[in-house]
PASEBA-1860 file (N, C-alpha, C; in nm, 3 decimals):
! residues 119
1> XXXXXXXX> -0.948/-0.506/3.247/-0.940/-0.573/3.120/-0.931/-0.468/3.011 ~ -0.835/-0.497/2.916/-0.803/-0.417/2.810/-0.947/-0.415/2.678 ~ -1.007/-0.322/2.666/-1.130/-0.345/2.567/-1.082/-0.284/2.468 ~ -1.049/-0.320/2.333/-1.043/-0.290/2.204/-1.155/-0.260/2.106 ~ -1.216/-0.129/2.021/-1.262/-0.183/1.971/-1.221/-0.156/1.809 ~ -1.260/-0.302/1.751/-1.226/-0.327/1.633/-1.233/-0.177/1.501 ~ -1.200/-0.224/1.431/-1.163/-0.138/1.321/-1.200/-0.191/1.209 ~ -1.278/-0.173/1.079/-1.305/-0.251/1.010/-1.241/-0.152/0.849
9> XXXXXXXX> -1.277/-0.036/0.897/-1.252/0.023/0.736/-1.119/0.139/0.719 ~ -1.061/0.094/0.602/-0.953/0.221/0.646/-0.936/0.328/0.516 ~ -0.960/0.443/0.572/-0.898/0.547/0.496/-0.819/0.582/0.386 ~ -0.895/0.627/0.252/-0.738/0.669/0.134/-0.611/0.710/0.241 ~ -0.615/0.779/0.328/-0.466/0.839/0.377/-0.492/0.832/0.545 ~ -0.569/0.754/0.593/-0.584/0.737/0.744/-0.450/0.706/0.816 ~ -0.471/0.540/0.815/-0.374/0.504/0.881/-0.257/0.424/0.793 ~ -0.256/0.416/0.719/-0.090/0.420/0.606/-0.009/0.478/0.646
17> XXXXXXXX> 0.023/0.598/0.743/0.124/0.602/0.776/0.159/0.565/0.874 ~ 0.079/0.543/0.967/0.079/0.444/1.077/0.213/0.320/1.068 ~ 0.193/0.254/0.960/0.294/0.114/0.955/0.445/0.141/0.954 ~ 0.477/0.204/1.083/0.621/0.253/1.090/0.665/0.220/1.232 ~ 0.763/0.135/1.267/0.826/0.173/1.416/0.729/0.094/1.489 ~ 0.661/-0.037/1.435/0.579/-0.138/1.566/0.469/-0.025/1.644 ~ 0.424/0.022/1.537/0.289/0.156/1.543/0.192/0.087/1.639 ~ 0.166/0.135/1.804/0.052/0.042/1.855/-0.051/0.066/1.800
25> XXXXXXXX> -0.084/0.213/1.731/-0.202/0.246/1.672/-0.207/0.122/1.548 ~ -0.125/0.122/1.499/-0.157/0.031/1.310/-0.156/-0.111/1.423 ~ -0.113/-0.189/1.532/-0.071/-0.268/1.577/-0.258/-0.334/1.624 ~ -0.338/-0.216/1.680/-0.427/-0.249/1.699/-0.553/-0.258/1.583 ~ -0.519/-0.227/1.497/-0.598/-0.229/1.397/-0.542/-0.361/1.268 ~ -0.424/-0.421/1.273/-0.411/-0.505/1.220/-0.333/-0.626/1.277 ~ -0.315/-0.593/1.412/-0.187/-0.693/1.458/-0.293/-0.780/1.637 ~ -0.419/-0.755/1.635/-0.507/-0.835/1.666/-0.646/-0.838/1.625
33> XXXXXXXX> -0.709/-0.969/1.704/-0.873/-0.968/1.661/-0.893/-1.032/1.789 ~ -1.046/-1.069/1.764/-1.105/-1.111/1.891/-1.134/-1.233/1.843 ~ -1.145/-1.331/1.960/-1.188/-1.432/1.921/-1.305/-1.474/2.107 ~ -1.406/-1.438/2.073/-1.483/-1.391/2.171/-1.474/-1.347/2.244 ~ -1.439/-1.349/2.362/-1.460/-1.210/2.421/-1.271/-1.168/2.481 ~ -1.200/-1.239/2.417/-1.074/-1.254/2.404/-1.026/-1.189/2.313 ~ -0.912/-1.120/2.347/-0.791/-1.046/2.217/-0.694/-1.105/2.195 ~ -0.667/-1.164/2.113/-0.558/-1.268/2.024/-0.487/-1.198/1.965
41> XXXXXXXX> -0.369/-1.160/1.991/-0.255/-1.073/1.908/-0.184/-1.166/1.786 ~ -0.221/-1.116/1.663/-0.138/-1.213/1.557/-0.025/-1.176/1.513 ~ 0.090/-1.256/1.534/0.238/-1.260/1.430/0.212/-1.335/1.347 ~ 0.266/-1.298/1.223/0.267/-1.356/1.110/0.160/-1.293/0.982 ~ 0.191/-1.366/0.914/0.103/-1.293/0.762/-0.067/-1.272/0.796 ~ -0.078/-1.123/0.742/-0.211/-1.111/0.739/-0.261/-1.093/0.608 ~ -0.389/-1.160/0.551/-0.442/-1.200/0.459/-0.551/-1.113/0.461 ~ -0.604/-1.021/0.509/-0.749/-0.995/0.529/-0.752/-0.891/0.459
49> XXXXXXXX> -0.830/-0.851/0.383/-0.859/-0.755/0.279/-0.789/-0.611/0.301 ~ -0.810/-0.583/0.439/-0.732/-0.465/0.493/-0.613/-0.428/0.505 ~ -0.542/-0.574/0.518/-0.391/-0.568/0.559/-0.362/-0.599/0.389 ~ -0.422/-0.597/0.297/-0.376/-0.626/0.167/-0.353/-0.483/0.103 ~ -0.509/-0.447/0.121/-0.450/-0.279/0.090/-0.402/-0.231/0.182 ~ -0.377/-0.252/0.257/-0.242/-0.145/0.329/-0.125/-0.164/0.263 ~ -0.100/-0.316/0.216/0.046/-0.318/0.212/0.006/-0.286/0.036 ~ -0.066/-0.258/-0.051/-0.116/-0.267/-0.205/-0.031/-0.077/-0.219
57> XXXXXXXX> -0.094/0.014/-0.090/-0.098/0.144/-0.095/0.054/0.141/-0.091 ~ 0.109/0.097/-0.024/0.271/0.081/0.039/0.327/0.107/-0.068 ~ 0.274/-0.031/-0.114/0.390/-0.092/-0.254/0.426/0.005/-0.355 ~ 0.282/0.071/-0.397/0.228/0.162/-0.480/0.276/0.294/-0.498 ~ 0.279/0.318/-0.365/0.331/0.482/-0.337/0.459/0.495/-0.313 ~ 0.565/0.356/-0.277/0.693/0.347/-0.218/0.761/0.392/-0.407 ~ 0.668/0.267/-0.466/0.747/0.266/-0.628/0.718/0.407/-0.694 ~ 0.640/0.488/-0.688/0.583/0.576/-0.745/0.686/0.689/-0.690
65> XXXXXXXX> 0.747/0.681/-0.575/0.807/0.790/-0.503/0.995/0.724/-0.589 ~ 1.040/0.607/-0.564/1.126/0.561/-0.588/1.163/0.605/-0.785 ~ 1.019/0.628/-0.836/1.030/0.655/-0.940/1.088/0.765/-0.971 ~ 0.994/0.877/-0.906/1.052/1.033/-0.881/1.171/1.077/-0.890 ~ 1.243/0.959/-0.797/1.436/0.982/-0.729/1.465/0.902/-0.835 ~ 1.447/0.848/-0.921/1.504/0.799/-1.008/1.537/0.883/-1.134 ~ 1.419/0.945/-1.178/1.384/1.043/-1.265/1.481/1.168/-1.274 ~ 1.484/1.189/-1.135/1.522/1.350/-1.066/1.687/1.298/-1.087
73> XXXXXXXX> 1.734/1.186/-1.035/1.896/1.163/-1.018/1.945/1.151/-1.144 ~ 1.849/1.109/-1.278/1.880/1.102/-1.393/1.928/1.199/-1.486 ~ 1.784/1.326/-1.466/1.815/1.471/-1.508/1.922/1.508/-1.459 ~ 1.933/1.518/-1.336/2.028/1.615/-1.246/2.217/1.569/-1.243 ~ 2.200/1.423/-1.246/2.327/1.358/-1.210/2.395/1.273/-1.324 ~ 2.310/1.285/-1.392/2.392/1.184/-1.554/2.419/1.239/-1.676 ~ 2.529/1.233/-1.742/2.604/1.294/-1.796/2.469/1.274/-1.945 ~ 2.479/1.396/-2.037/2.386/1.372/-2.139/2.395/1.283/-2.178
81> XXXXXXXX> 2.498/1.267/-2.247/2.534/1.109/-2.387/2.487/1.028/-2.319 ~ 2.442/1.007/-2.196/2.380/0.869/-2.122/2.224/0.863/-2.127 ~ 2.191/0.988/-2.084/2.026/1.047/-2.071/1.956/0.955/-2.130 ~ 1.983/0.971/-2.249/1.845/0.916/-2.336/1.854/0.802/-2.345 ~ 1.912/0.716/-2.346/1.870/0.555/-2.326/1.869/0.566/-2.158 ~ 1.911/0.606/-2.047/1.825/0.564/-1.949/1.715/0.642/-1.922 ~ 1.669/0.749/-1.981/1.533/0.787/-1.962/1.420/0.689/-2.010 ~ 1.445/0.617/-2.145/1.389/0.545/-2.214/1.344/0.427/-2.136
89> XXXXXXXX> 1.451/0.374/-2.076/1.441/0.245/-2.001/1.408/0.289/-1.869 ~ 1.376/0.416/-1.804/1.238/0.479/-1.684/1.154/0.492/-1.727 ~ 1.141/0.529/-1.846/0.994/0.529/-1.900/0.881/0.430/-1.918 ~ 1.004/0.297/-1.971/0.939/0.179/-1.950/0.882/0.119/-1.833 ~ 0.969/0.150/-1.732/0.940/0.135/-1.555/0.800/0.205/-1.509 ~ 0.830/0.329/-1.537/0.729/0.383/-1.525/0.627/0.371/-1.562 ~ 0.569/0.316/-1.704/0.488/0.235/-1.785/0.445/0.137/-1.669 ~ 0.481/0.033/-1.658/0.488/-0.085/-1.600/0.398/-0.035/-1.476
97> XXXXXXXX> 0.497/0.018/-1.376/0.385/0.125/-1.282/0.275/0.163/-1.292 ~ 0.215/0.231/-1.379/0.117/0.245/-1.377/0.010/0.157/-1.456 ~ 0.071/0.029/-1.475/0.019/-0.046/-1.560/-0.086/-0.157/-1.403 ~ 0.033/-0.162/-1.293/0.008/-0.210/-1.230/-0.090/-0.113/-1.135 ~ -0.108/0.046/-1.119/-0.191/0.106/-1.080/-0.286/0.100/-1.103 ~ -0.307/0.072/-1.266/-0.422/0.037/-1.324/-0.554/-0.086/-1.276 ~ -0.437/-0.199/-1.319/-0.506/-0.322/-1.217/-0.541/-0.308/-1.123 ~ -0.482/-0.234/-1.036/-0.511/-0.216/-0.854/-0.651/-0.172/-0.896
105> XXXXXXXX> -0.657/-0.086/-0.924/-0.771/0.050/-0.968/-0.934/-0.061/-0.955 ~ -0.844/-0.182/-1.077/-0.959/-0.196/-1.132/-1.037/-0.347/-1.011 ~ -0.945/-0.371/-0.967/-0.950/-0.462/-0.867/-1.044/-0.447/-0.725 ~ -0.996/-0.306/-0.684/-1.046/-0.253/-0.621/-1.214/-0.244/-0.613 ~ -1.240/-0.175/-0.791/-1.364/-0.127/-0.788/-1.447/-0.288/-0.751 ~ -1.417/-0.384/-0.837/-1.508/-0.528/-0.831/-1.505/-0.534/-0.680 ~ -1.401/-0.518/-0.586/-1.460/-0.524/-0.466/-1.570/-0.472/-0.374 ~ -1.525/-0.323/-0.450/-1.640/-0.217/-0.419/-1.752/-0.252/-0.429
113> XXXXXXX> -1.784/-0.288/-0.571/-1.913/-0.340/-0.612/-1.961/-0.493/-0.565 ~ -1.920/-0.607/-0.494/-1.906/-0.705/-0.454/-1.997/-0.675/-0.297 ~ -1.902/-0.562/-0.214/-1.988/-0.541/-0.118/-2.061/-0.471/-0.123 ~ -2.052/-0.413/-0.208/-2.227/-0.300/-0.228/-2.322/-0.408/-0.295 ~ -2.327/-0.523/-0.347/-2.436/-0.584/-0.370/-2.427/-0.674/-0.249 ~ -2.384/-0.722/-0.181/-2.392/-0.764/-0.066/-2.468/-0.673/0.047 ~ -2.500/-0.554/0.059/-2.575/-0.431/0.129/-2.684/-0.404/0.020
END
């Protein structure tokens, strides 16, 4: 019999990179649970605090990187007379970004503090 054991907490930079290529490692840490003394493999949406920030870090770091190549193709590849109104309108993006980093941030902590008064 296959014994798993569960996983409950994950890492600033553990297993995030894990979620690539049907990862059995990320597979066992979010793609079953037990349901007594049974392992139930789940397809479909996961809701559970863990699989939220995993996919929260994703989102976060995919746009933040997407930002970069945006930035970089702008300097490097666009003719001046164009520059400055589309820098303007990355800037705003970028704004936005970290507007939404922010929230995460702050989202986060109430959780933090949620289970630390719960302990």
């Amino acid at each position: 019999m296959l014994m798993l054991k569960p996983r409950l907490s994950i890492g600033p930079t553990g297993s995030y990179v894990l979620a690539k290529h049907a990862n059995p490692l990320l597979q066992t840490q979010h793609g079953c649970r037990m349901d007594g003394g049974n392992i139930v493999v789940v397809n479909g949406p996961d809701f559970s605090e863990a699989a939220v920030r995993v996919a929260w870090f994703a989102l976060e770091h995919g746009a933040g990187l997407a930002f970069v190549a945006l930035a970089s193709f702008i300097s490097n590849h666009v003719p001046h007379e164009k520059k400055t109104d589309l820098m303007k309108q990355t800037e705003a993006i970028g704004a936005g970004r970290k507007e939404l980093e922010t929230t995460r941030r702050k989202e986060q902590t109430l959780i933090q503090l949620k289970v630390a008064w719960l302990f």
